[in-house]
N, C-alpha and C positions, 0 to 999 in steps of 0.2 A: 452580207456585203463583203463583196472580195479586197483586201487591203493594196490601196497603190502605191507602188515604189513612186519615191521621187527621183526625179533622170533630172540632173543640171549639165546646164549645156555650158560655153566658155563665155559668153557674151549676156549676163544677165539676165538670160533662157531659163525658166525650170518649168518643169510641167510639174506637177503635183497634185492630189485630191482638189476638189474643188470644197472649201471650206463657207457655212452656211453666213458668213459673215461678208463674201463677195459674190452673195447673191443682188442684190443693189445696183452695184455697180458693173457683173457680170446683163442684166436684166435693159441697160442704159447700152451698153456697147451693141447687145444682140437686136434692138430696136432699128434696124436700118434695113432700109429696103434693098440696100446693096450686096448684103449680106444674103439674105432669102434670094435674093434672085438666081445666086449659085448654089443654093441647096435643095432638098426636096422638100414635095409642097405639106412635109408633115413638122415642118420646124415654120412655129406659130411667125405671125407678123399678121400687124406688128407684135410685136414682143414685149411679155407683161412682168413685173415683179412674180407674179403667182405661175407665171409661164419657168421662171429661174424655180421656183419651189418645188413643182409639180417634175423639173429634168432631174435635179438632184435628190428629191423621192424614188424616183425606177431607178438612180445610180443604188443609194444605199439599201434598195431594195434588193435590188442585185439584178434588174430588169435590163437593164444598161453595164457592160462591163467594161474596161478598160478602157474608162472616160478620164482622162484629166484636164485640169486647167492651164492654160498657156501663162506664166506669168514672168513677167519683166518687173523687177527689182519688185517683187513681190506685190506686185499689183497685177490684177488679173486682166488678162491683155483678149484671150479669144480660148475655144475648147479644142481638143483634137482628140482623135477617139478610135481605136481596134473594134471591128465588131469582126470574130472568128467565125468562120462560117462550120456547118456540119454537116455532116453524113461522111459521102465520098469528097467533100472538101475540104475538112477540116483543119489540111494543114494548111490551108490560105486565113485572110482577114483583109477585109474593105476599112481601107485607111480614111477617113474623115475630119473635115476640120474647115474653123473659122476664126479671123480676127480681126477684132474690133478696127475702125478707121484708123483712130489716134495715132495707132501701131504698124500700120500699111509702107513700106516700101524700105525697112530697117532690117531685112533679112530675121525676122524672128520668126516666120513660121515655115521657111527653111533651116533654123536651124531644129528648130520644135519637130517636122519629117524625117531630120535625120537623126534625132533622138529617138526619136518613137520606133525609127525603121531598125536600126541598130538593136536596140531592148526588144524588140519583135524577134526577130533573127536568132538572137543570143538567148534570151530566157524563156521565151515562150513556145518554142520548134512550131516555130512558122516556119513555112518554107518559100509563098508566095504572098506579096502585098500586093493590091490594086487599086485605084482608086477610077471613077465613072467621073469623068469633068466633063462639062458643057463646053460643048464646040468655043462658043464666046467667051470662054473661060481663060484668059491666056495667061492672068497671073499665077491661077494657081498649078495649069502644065507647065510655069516655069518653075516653080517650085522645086514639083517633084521632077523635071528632067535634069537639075542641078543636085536632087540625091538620087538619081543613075536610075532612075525609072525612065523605061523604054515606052512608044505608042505599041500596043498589041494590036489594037483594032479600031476603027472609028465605025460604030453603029450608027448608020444612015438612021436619022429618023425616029430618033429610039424615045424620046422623050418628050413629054409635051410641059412649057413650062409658061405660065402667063398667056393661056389660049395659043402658042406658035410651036409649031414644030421644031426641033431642034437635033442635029448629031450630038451622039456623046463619044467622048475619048476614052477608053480605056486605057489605062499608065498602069504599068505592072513593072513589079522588081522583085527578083528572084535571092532566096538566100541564095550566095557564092559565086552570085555571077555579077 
């Protein structure tokens, strides 16, 4: 298992390891249909205790890498997550992420984007971040067009989610620009 830095942000923000003790309450937050409906259809719903087991099993397995937990005043708020891509892409990573209701419209997983993008950039020689949001997604392209992610491209059609066709955005931000 690859070891995570903890990133603290200025407003009560830290991302850090997701610890087997806010599996519970981590399991309560991700139970929302509102949640899945902006993710892909391999993030369980509803969502189980044994669903929280089984994501932080492939973490400390090392299946999953630079997964941490969102947590506000050290309570775990939602995940956000690097997956590095390879070959001839390796110096990109599809930026990922979710938070619980409770936590919705408090600027934390703006500032959690701009932790993560930051610490990408800096320690990891990423060079490009991306993320694929659903057309109807508009909180979280506001997210990232608040830490300087540009639209690249909108993929007519690209997705099918809950039987309907759907565009997705692609949001891309460049180390140095």
């Amino acid at each position: 298992m690859q070891a995570i830095i903890t990133l603290t942000g200025k407003r009560d923000v830290t991302l850090k390891a997701i610890d087997r003790s806010d599996l519970q309450e981590l399991s309560v937050l991700a139970n929302d249909p509102a949640i899945a409906a902006n993710l892909r259809d391999s993030f369980p719903s509803p969502y189980s205790l044994k669903d929280a087991e089984i994501f932080l099993s492939l973490i400390q397995s090392g299946k999953l890498e630079h997964v941490w937990g969102m947590y506000v005043k050290d309570k775990i708020a939602g995940v956000i997550s690097l997956t590095r891509q390879v070959d001839i892409y390796h110096h990109a990573a599809e930026i990922s992420y979710w938070l619980g209701a409770p936590y919705r419209g408090q600027g934390i997983t703006t500032e959690a984007v701009s932790l993560l993008t930051a610490y990408a950039f800096r320690e990891l020689n990423i060079y490009r971040i991306y993320a694929g949001i659903f057309a109807y997604n508009e909180a979280s392209r506001k997210v990232l067009l608040k830490n300087g992610y540009h639209l690249e491209a909108v993929k007519v059609k690209a997705i099918i989610k809950q039987g309907r066709l759907h565009d997705e955005h692609l949001m891309v931000k460049l180390n140095g620009v």
